[in-house]
C-alpha positions in Angstrom: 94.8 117.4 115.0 94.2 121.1 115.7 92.9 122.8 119.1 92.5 126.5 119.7 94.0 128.4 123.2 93.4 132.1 124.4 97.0 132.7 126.1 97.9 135.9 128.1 100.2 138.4 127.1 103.9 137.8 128.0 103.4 133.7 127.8 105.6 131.6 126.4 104.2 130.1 123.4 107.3 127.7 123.3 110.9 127.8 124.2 114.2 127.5 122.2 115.6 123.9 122.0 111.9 122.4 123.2 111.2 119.2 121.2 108.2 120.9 118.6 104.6 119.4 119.2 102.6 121.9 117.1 102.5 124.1 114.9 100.9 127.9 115.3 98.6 129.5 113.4 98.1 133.3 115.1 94.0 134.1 115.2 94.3 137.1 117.0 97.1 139.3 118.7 100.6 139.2 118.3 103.4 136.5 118.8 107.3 137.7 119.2 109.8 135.3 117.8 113.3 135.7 118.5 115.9 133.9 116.6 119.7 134.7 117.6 120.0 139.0 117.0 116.6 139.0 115.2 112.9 139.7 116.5 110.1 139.0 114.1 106.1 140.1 115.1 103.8 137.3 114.5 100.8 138.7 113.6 96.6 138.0 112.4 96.5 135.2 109.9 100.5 134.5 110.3 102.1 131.3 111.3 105.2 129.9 112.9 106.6 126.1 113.6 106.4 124.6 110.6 109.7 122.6 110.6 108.1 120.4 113.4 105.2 119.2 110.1 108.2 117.8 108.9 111.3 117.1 111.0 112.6 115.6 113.8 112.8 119.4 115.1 113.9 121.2 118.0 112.6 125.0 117.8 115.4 127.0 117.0 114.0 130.3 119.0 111.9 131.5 121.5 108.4 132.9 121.2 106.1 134.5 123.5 103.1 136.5 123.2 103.3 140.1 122.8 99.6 140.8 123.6 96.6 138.2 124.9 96.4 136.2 121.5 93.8 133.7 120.0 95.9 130.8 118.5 95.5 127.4 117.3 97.7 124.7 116.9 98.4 122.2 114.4 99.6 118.8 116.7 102.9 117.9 114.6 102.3 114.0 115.3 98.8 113.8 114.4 99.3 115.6 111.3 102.1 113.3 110.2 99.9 110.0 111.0 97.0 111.6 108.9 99.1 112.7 106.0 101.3 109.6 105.9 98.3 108.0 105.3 95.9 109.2 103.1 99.0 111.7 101.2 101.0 109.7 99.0 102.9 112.7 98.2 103.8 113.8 101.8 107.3 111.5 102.3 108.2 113.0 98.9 107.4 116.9 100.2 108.8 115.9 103.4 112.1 114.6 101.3 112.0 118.1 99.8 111.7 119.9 103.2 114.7 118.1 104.8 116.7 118.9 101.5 115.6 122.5 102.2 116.6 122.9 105.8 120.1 121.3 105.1 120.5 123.7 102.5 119.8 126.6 104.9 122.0 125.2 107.4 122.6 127.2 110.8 120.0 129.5 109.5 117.3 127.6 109.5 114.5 128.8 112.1 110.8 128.5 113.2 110.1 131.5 110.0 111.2 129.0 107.3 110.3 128.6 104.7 109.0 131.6 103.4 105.3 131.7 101.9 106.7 132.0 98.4 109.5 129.2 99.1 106.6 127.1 100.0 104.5 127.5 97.5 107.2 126.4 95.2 108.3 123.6 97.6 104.8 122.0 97.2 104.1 122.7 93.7 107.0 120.8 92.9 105.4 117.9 95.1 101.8 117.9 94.3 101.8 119.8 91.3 104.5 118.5 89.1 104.8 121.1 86.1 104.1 119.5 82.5 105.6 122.3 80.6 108.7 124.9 81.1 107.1 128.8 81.8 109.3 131.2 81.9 107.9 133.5 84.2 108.8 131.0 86.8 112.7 131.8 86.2 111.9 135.2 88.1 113.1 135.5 91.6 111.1 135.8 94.4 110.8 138.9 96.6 109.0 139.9 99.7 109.2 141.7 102.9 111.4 139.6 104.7 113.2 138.1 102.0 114.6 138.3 98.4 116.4 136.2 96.1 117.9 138.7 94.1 119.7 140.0 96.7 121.9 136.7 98.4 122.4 137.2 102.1 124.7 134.4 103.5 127.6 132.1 102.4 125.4 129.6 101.8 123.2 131.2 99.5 125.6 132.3 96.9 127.1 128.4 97.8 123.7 127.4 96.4 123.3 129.6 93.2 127.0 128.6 91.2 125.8 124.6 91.7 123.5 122.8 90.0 120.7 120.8 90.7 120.9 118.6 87.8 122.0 114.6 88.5 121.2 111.6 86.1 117.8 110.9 87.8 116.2 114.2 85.9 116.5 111.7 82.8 113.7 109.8 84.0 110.9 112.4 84.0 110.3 115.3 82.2 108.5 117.2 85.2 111.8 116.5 86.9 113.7 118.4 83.6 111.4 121.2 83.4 111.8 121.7 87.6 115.9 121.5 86.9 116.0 123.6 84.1 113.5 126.3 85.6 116.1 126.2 88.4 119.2 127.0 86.7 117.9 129.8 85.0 116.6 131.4 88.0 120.0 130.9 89.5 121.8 132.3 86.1 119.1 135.3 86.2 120.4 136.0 89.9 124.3 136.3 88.9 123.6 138.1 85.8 121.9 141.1 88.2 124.3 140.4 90.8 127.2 140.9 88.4 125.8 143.9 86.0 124.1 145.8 88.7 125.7 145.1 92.2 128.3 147.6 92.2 125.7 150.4 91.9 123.9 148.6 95.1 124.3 149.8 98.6 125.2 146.4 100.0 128.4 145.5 102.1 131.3 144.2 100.5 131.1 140.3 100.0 133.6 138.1 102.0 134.6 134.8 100.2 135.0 132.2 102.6 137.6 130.2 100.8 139.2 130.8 97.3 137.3 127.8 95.8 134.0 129.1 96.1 135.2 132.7 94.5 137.1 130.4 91.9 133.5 129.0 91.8 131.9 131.6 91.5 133.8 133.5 88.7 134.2 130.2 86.7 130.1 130.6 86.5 130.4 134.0 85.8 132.8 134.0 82.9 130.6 131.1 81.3 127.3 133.6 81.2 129.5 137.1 80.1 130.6 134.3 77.1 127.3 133.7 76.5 126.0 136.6 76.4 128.6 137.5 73.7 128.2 134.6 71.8 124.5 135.0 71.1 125.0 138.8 70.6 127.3 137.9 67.9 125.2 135.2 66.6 122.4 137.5 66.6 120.4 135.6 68.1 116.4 136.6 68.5 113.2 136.0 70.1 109.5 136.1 70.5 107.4 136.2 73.4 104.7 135.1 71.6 103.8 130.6 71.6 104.3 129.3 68.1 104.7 133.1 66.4 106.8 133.8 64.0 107.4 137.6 65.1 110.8 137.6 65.9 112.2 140.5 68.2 115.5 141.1 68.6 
């Protein structure tokens, strides 16, 4: 399923709208990607293609070696006849993927996902979590993205719904995932809201009145909330099973 290829500098590694066949992992050198305004360096020990694993996928940019590079690639079809067969999980992650890339909409592009957006992605799959930790409610952040810090329409679309439906009921992996979810969301408004009009972004434009009406309905819920257990005093430990309450 995988092959490795020295290619030249200035070759075309693949071309926008060209059905995907593999996916590249970059050995040595460096691989330019661009994506509508943006150019992104593929470097060492870096990838790019991954959407064709998955999907039915057309690349979405160009990209084309920046110096004489070492790659290999992962054939898309051969890795979906091996996984589909000896994986059980794989329809379920690939499930998960296409949910992903609808989510991300027009934006979605040979980068995505993310490492850390990944990581979660099949975690969820293969690693289904039997207990709720907290520290997963913290938003991820790296160098080419953050989640504290909502970018697009669709985004912010994405954090005042919920994930939950009825089929959660059936398995408490599926509750924990949910719930884990919905506080990372709340945790993102609650900065967004407190600290936002300190930050140096651009004003936000609302695309229509019903997702600001949204929006502020979700807000007003947590500001409630926060009053409520403030009045209620309500405390907590960070300890399992203590009895050391902080306030």
């Amino acid at each position: 399923a995988t092959h490795s290829e020295n290619i030249d500098s200035k070759q075309e590694v693949f071309a926008e709208l060209e059905s995907a066949a593999n996916m590249h992992f970059v050995v040595q050198g460096c691989v330019m990607y661009r994506f509508s305004y943006r150019r992104v360096e593929i470097k060492e020990q870096q990838w790019i293609g991954e959407p064709g694993l998955w999907l039915n996928w057309e690349h979405a940019g160009q990209a084309m070696a920046v110096t004489p590079c070492s790659l290999v690639r992962l054939n898309c079809e051969k890795f979906r006849e091996i996984v589909w067969q000896d994986l059980p999980q794989a329809e379920k992650y690939a499930r998960v993927f296409y949910m992903y890339a609808q989510r991300k909409g027009r934006h979605m592009n040979d980068l995505l996902p993310d490492v850390a957006t990944a990581g979660v992605m099949a975690r969820e799959t293969f690693m289904p979590p039997q207990a709720f930790d907290l520290s997963k409610c913290q938003p991820a952040s790296n160098k080419h993205n953050s989640e504290w810090h909502p970018q697009e329409a669709s985004d912010w679309q994405t954090l005042w719904t919920s994930p939950w439906n009825s089929s959660h009921l059936a398995s408490s992996s599926a509750l924990i995932l949910c719930m884990t979810t919905e506080m990372k969301r709340d945790v993102i408004l609650f900065y967004q809201t407190l600290f936002a009009q300190s930050s140096q972004q651009q004003p936000f434009e609302w695309s229509s009145s019903t997702e600001e009406r949204h929006f502020n309905n979700r807000v007003m819920f947590l500001k409630r909330l926060i009053i409520f257990l403030a009045m209620n005093k309500v405390l907590f430990t960070d300890k399992e099973n203590s009895s050391d309450l902080l306030v």
